[in-house]
N, C-alpha and C positions, 0 to 999 in steps of 0.2 A: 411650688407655683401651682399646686394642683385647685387648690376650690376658688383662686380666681379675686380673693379678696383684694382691697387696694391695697393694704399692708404688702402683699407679694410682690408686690410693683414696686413701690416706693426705690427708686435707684437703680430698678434694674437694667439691664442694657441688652435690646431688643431691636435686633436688623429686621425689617419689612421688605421684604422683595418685590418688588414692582410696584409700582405708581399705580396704573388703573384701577377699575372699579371696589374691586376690595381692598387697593392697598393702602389706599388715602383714606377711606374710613376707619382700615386699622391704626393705621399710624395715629390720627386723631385721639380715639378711643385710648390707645397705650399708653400714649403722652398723657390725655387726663386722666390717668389711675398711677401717675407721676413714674413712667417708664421712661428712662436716657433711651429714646428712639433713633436709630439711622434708618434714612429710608437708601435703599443702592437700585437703580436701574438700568436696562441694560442702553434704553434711547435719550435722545439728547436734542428731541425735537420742540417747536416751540407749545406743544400744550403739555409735554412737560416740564417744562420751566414753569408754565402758569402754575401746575399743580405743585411745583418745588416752591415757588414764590408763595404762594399760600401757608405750605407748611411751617416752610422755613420762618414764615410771621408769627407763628405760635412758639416756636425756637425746638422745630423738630431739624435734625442735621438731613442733607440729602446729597446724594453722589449721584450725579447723573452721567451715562456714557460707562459706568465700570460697574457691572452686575455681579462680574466674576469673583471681585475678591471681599474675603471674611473679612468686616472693621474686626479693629483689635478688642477683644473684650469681649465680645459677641455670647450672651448667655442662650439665648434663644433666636430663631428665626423663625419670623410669621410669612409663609409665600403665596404671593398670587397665586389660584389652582394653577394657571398655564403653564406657568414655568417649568419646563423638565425635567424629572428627577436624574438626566444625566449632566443639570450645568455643574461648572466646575463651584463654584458656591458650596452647594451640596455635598461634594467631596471634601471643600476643604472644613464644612461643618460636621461629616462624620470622624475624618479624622480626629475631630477636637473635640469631639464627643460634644458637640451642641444640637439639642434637638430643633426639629424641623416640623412646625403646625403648619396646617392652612387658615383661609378664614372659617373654617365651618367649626374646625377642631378648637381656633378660638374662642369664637362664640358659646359653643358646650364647654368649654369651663368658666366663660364668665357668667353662664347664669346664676338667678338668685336661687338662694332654698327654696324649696317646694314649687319650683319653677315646671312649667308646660311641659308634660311629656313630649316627643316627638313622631309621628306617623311620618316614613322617610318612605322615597319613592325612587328606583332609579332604573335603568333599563337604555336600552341605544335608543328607541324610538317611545313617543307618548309619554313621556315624563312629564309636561309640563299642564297636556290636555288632565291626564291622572290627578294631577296633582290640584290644579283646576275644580277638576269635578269632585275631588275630596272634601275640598274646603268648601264648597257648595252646599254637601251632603252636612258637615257637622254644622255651618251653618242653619241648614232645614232643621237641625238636633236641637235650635236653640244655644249651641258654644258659641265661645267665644275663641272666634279663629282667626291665621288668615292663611295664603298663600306666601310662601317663604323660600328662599335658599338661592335656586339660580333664577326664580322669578319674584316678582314684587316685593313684596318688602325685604329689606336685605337683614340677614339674619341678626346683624350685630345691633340694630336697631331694634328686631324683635324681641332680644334676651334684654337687652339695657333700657328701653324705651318706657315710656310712665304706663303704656296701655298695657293692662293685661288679660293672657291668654286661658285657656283652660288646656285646647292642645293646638299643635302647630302641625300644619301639612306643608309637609317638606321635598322639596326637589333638589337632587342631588348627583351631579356628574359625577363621573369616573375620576377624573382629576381631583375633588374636593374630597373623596372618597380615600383617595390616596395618601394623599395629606392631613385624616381625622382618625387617628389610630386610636384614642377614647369613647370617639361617639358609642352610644349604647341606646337605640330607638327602643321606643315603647313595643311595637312594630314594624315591620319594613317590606316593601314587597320590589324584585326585578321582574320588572316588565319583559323581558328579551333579552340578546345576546346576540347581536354578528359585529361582523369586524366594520368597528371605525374608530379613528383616533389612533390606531395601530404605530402610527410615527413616534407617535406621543409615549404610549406605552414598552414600547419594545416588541411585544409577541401578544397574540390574541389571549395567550395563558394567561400572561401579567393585565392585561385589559379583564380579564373575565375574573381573577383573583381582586382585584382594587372595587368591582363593583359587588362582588361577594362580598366585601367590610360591613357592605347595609345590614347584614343579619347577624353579624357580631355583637352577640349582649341581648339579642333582641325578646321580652320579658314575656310577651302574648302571644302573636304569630308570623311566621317569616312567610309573604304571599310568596309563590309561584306562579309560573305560565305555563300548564300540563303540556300543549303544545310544543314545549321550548326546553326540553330535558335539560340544558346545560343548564337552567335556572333552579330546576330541582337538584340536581347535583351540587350548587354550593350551598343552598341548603341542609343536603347532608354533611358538608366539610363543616357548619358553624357550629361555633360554641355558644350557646345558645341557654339562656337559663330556663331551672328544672321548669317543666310544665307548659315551655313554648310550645307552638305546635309548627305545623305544615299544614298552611289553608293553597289548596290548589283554584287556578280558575280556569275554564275551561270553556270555548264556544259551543261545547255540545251536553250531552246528559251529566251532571255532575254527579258523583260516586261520592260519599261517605269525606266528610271534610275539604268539600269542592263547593264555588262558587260556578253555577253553569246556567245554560239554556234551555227549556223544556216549551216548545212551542209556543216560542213569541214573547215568553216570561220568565225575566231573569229571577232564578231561583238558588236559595240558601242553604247546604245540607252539612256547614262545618259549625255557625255557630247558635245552633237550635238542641233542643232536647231530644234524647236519643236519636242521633244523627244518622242512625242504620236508616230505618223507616220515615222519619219526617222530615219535612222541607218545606222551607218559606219562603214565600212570594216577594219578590223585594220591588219590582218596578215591569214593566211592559219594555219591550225593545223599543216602540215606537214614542218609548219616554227619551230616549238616547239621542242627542244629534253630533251630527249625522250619523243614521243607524249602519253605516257601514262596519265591514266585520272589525276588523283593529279598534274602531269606536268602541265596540260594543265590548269588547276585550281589556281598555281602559278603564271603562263605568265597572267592571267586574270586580278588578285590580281596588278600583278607589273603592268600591261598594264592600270587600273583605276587609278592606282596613279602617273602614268607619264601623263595621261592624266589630272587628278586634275591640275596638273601642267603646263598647258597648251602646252604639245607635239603630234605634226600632228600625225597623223596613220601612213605617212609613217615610221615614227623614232620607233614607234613600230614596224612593220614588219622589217625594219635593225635590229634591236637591239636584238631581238628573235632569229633570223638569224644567228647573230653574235658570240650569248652566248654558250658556252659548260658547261653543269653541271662539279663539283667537281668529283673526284675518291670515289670509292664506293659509288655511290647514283647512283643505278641500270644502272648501265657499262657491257655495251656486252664486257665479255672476250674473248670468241671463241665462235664457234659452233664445236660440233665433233660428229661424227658420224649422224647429221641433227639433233641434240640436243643441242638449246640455253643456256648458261653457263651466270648468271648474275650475278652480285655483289652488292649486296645492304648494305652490313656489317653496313651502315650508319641507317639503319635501327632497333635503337637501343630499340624502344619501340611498344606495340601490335599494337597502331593506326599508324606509321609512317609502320609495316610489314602489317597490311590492306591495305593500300594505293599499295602498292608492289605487293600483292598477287593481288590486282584487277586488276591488269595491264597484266596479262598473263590468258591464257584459260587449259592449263594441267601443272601443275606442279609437279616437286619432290622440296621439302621443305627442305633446311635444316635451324636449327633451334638450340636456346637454347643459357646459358649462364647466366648471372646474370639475376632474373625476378624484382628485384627493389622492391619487393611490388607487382608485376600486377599478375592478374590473365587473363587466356586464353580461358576461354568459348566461348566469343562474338565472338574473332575472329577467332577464329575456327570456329565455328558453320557456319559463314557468307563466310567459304571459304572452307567448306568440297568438293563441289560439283567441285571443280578446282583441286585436288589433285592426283597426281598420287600414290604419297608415300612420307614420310618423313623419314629424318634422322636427329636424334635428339644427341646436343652437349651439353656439358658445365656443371656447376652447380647446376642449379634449371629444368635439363632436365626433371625432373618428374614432373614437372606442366604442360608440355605442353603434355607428354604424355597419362596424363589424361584426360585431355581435346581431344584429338583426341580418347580416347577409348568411350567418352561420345558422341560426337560428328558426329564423323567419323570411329567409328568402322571397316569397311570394309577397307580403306587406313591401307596398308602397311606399319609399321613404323620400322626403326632401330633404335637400342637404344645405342650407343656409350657409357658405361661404361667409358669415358677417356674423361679428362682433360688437358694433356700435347698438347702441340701445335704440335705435331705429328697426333693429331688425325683429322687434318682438311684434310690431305690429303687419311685419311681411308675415312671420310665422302664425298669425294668426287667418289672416288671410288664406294661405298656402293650407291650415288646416279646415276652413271651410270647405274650401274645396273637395277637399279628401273625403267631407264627413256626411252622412246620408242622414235625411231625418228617425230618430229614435237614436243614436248615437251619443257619446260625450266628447268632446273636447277638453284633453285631461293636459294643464300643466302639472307637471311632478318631475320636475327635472334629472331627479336621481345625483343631482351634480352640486355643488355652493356656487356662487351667483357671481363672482366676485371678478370673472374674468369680463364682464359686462354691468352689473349692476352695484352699488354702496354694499348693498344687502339684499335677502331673499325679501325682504316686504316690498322694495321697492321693485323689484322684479314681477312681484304678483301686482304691483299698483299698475304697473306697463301693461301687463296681459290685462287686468279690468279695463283698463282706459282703451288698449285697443277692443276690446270685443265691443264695449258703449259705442265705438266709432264704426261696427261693423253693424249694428242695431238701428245706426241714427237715419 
């Protein structure tokens, strides 16, 4: 079954696990390369029935409500990344010795010969901004690209679709990582490393081993984060072909095969000539938006692996230029009364609201909401000193309030007893108050949204709409 041809298909018998986003384009896909498809799910709700009804019209089989058991026959299973590698499924597939793809691991055997290398991106935070600003950059190059994986276009349509590529910039979770045991990136870079997903994976080990697979095979260079040693460290664990390298990036002076900063001028000293001595100019900070530090830390990341790829400095300075971050990844709403109003709502977990909190010098906090599991010491502790006041929302608002009475005692906090999505425009409120002009008003919840909002955009739609009503 290895290169993917329809020949390999023809009769084969291929369970898809999960209905959602990727599993109904696989099933699709399998079925026309004349795969005997079962799709098994674990829910029994009415949109997926719609999605069963649909399939089942093409005369794909579908079980819904019993995720758990192996159909008879079962040669292969393609899984939704989510699903846990401890359901019983998976046991009863190892047992039987059937392997076990995701959709990503799909897609890299269906493509065609002489098909798009891959530039893969993955890391707990900034994958998507990265990945963004990559496709940007080889765009500015003149390729033919686009943004792929766990954003825009979905992969299986990138490798099968009539458009084609030169290379693809690729975002890549821990979970699709997990499940792509062939991928082999042109190059690859991990942005960071702290704990999240933890339920999912077992132990921070097995989370930081599944997002090490990026740099497996990897042919040019595996990025790192100098800052972030556990990212250099699976770098050295990769098997890696002859001649990869190790391109570092770094927010301060770059050393000898480092992408770094040298006074306002993001500079190049891994992929130039005799890299002891020279270094190239690739872009100004003030080309970055927003030039906040983790910003400027992603254009780095994307800037080494458009460069692996062999694109001039200039196509990086365009492509930086060019890029506008997503809504809610710390978006100036207004200023009112000389007090900055930001939207981080994106900012769903403690390490991606560190990154946020570092980016401003006086802050009012607001905060809270589902805590996943995290706990809030660190970052608190590491951002007392920035703090004007907080205003604290959502579910698990008392872990972070303790953490500021341990921490930050002296900071000012409101405590928002409400959960109704009324209460985002109290808290905004309640942060006026707190905040003195030159200050910011930072959402970055550190939390998922979910104990009050659909989703974190619609959480940051609340915080806009209330600040507009505090302006009007």
């Amino acid at each position: 079954m290895g290169s993917g041809q329809v020949t390999d298909w023809q009769g084969k018998n291929v369970t898809v696990a999960g209905l959602g986003v990727s599993g109904v384009p696989a099933a699709k896909v399998l079925h026309g390369l004349g795969a005997k498809v079962t799709v098994v799910n674990d829910g029994d709700d009415p949109r997926a029935r719609e999605q069963a009804a649909e399939l089942e019209a093409l005369g794909v089989t579908v079980r819904l409500g019993d995720g758990a058991t192996l159909p008879e026959g079962t040669e292969l299973i393609v899984t939704a990344p989510g699903w846990k590698p401890d359901k019983p499924l998976f046991a009863a597939a190892d047992a039987a010795g059937v392997p076990v793809w995701g959709d990503v691991e799909l897609a890299w055997r269906l493509r065609k010969p002489g098909a798009a290398p891959w530039l893969a991106v993955t890391g707990t935070n900034g994958k998507t901004t990265t990945v963004q600003m990559l496709a940007s950059i080889l765009k500015a190059a003149g390729l033919r690209t686009a943004a792929v994986g766990n954003i825009g276009v979905s992969l299986l349509d990138a490798v099968l679709g009539e458009e084609e590529y030169d290379v693809l910039a690729v975002e890549l979770s821990s979970y699709q990582l997990h499940w792509a045991p062939s991928l082999r990136a042109h190059s690859a870079a991990v942005l960071n490393l702290a704990p999240d997903h933890l339920d999912w994976h077992g132990s921070m080990e097995a989370y930081a081993r599944d997002k090490g697979r990026i740099y497996e095979g990897n042919r040019v260079a595996c990025v790192y984060n100098v800052a972030d040693k556990a990212t250099e460290d699976l770098v050295r664990e990769a098997d890696v072909e002859e001649g990869c390298r190790a391109v570092g990036f770094t927010l301060g002076t770059p050393g000898p095969s480092q992408l770094g900063v040298v006074e306002g001028i993001l500079v190049d000293r891994a992929f130039v000539e005799n890299r002891q001595k020279n270094a190239q100019e690739l872009a100004e900070v003030s080309d970055v938006t927003p030039p906040a530090p983790h910003n400027i830390a992603n254009a780095l990341a994307a800037a080494a692996l458009a460069r692996a790829y062999g694109v001039p400095a200039s196509a990086v300075r365009d492509g930086l230029r060019a890029f506008t971050p997503d809504a809610h990844r710390i978006a100036h709403v207004a200023d009112v009364d000389g007090v900055a109003y930001i939207d981080d709502s994106k900012a769903t977990n403690t390490h991606a609201a560190e990154a946020s909190l570092a980016a401003y010098e006086s802050i009012v906090w607001i905060a809270g909401g589902l805590a996943k599991g995290a706990t809030f010491d660190e970052l608190v502790a590491g951002s007392a000193k920035r703090l004007r006041g907080a205003v604290l929302i959502g579910r698990d608002r008392a872990l972070i309030r303790e953490a500021l009475a341990r921490h930050a005692p002296e900071v000012p906090v409101v405590d928002l007893d409400r959960t109704d999505t009324g209460a985002m425009l109290r808290a905004v409120q309640e942060a006026r108050r707190l905040a003195r002009p030159g200050d910011t008003v930072l959402l970055a919840p550190a939390c998922a949204s979910m104990d009050m909002f659909a989703n974190y955009n619609k959480r940051g739609d609340a915080f806009a709409q209330a600040v507009r009503e505090l302006g009007a």
